[in-house]
Each structure stands twice: as structure tokens, then as C-alpha cells.
C-alpha positions as a Python dict, from the first residue, in 0.01 Angstrom:
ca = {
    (1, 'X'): (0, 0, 0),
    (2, 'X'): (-262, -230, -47),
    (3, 'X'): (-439, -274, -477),
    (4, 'X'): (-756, -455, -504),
    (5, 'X'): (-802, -562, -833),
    (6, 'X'): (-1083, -675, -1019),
    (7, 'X'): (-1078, -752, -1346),
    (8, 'X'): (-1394, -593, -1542),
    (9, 'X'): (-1568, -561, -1886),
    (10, 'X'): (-1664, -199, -1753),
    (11, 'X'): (-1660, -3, -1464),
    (12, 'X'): (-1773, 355, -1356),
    (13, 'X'): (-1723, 640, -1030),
    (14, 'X'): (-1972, 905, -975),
    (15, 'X'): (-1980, 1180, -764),
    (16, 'X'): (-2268, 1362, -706),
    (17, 'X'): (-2476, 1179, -991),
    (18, 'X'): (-2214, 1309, -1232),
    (19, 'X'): (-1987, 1007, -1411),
    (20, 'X'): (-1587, 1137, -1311),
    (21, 'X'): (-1433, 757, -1439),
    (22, 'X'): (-1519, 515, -1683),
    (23, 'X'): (-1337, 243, -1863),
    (24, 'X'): (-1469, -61, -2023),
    (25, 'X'): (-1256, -379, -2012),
    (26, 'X'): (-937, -344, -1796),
    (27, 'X'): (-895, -341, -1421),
    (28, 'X'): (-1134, -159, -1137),
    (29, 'X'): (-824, -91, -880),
    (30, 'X'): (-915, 23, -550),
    (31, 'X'): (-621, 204, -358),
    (32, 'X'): (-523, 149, 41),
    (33, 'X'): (-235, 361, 141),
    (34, 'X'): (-80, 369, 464),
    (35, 'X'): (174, 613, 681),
    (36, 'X'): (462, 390, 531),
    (37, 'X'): (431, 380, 168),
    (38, 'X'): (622, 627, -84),
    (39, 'X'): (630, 710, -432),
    (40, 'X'): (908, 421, -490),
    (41, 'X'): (664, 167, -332),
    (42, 'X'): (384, 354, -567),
    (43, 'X'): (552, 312, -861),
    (44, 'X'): (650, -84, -765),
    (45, 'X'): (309, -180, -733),
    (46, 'X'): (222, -13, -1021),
    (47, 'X'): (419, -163, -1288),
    (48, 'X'): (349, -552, -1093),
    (49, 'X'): (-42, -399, -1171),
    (50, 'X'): (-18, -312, -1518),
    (51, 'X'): (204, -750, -1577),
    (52, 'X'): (-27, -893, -1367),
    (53, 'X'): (-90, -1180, -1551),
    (54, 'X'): (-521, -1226, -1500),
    (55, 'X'): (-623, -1154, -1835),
    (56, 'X'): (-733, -1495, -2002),
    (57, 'X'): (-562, -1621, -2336),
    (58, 'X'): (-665, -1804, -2599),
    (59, 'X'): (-661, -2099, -2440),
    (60, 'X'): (-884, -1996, -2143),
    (61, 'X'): (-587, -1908, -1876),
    (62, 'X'): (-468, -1654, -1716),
    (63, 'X'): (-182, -1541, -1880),
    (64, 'X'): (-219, -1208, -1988),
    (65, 'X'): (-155, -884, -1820),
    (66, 'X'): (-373, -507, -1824),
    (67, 'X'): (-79, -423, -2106),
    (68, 'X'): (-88, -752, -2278),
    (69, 'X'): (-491, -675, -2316),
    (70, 'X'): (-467, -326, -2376),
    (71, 'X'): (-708, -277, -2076),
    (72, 'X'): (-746, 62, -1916),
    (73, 'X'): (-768, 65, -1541),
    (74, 'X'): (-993, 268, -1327),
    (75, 'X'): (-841, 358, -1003),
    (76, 'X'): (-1034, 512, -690),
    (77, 'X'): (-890, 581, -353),
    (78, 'X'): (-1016, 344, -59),
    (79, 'X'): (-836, 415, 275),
    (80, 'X'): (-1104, 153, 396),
    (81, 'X'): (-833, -125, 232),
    (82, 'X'): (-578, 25, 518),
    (83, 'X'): (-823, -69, 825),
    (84, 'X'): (-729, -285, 1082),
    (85, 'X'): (-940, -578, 1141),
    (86, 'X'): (-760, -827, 1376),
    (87, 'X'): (-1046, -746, 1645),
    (88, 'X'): (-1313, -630, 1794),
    (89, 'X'): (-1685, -501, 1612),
    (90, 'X'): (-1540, -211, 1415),
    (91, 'X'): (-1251, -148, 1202),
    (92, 'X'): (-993, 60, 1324),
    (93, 'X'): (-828, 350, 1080),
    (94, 'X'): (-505, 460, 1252),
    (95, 'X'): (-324, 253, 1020),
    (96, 'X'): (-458, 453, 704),
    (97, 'X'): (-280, 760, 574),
    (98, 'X'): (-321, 1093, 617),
    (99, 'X'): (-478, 1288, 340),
    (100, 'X'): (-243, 1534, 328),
    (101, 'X'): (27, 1223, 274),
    (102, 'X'): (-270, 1009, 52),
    (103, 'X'): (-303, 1229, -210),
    (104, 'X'): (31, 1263, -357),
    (105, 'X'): (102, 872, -342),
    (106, 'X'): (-231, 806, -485),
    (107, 'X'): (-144, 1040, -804),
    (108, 'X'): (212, 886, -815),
    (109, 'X'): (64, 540, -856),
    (110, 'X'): (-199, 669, -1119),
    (111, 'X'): (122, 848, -1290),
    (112, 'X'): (306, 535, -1287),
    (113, 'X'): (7, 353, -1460),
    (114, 'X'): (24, 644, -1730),
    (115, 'X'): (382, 626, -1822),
    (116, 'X'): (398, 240, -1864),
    (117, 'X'): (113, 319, -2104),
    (118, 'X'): (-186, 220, -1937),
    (119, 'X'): (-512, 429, -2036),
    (120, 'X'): (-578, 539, -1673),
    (121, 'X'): (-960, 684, -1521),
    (122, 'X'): (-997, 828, -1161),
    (123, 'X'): (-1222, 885, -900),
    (124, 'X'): (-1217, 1206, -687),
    (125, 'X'): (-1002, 1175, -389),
    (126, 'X'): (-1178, 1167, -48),
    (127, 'X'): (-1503, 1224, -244),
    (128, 'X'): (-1793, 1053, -141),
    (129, 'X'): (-1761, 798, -438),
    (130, 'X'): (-2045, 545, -611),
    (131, 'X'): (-1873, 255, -826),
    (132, 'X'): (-2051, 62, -1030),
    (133, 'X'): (-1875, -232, -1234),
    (134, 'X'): (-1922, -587, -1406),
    (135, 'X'): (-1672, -814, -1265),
    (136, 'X'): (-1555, -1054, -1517),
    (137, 'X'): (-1540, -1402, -1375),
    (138, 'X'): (-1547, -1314, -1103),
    (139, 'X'): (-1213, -1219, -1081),
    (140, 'X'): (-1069, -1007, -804),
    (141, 'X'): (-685, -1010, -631),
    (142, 'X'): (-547, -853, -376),
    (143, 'X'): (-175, -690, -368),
    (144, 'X'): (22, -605, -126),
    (145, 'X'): (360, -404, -53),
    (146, 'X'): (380, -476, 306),
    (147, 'X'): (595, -772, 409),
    (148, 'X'): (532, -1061, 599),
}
């Protein structure tokens, strides 16, 4: 399971021209899942999410987390993040999972978020999805539950 974070002062999914997410400052998380992950890993990556320390303090560093801030996060399913790009022109998605398999991880992690008390907006699984967002820093991270 692969989170790309990036830390915003507001972000927003559409769908069809309609608005589905919004937050203002917190965390735009994108969401790769692959055939291995679970709802243990899920719920892992979501509480190292919520105390990930990126959130600057008073003094200008990062040392505060999404909870710390009292951010909300906006999470959106991207089984683009699960592609395999070691070679050749195009990315291949074989290592991405199933829908059917997707789904229920990507609502475990968002359920996760939600009981450690993060204020949690959604896309629309395997919609066809516009995000918008101000990226504040830039800051953006990736995590990963796969080792190496």
C-alpha cells in the first residue's frame, strides 16, 4: 500500500462537475493498493498518516502531525501509485489491486483515519476523479508498506 501525501491549505474531488470532497488545511492522500495489502496493513499506515510529523511548528519545522494540527485529510483512490515502472514506455498495472479487493481496503484505511479522529473527505472509488489542491510548501511524501 502505497500514501502520497501532500500537505495542503485546501483541496477538492469532483466527479462529474459536482464537488464529492473538500477539506481545507490537512493532508490530500492519494491511495495505491496492491494484491498484498490487508486491512491490518490499512490500518498501520493509517495511524503513521494521521503522526506524521510535516505540519510546521512555531518555530518553522516540521514537527507536527495531521492530529497535532487538527487537519482533515482528503483521501482519493489512485491504483496509478501501484504501477510498475522499472521499464519500458508504459506503466504496467498487474501489480495494482483488483477492485473487487480495492474497495474494501480503501474504506478500511479511510475508517482507520475516522476512528483516530481525523475529519476524513473522499473521492468516489474508480470514478473518473478531478482534484484540485494548493500544496503548501510544496510539501509532498511518499509512504510505503512494502519492504525493502
Amino acid at each position: 500500500m502505497k500514501a502520497l501525501l501532500q500537505r495542503v491549505t485546501t483541496a477538492r474531488v469532483e466527479v462529474s462537475g459536482s464537488t464529492v470532497g473538500q477539506i481545507d488545511k490537512g493532508l490530500l492522500i492519494l491511495l495505491g493498493i496492491t494484491p498484498s495489502d490487508t486491512p491490518q496493513l490499512a490500518a498501520k499506515l493509517a495511524e503513521r498518516v494521521a503522526n506524521y510529523r510535516l505540519f510546521s511548528d512555531a518555530e518553522d519545522k516540521m514537527n507536527l502531525s495531521l492530529l497535532d494540527c487538527q487537519g482533515a485529510a482528503l483521501v482519493v483512490s489512485q491504483f496509478t501509485l501501484a504501477a510498475d515502472t522499472n521499464s519500458g514506455r508504459r506503466p504496467s498495472f498487474s501489480s495494482a489491486a483488483a477492485p473487487d479487493l480495492a474497495e474494501p481496503l480503501y474504506l478500511a484505511f479511510v475508517a482507520a483515519l475516522q476512528r483516530l479522529g481525523v475529519p476524513v473527505a473522499t473521492g468516489v472509488f474508480g470514478a473518473d476523479m478531478q482534484v484540485s489542491l494548493t500544496n503548501d510548501g510544496p510539501v509532498t511524501f511518499l509512504l510505503d508498506t512494502e519492504k525493502k
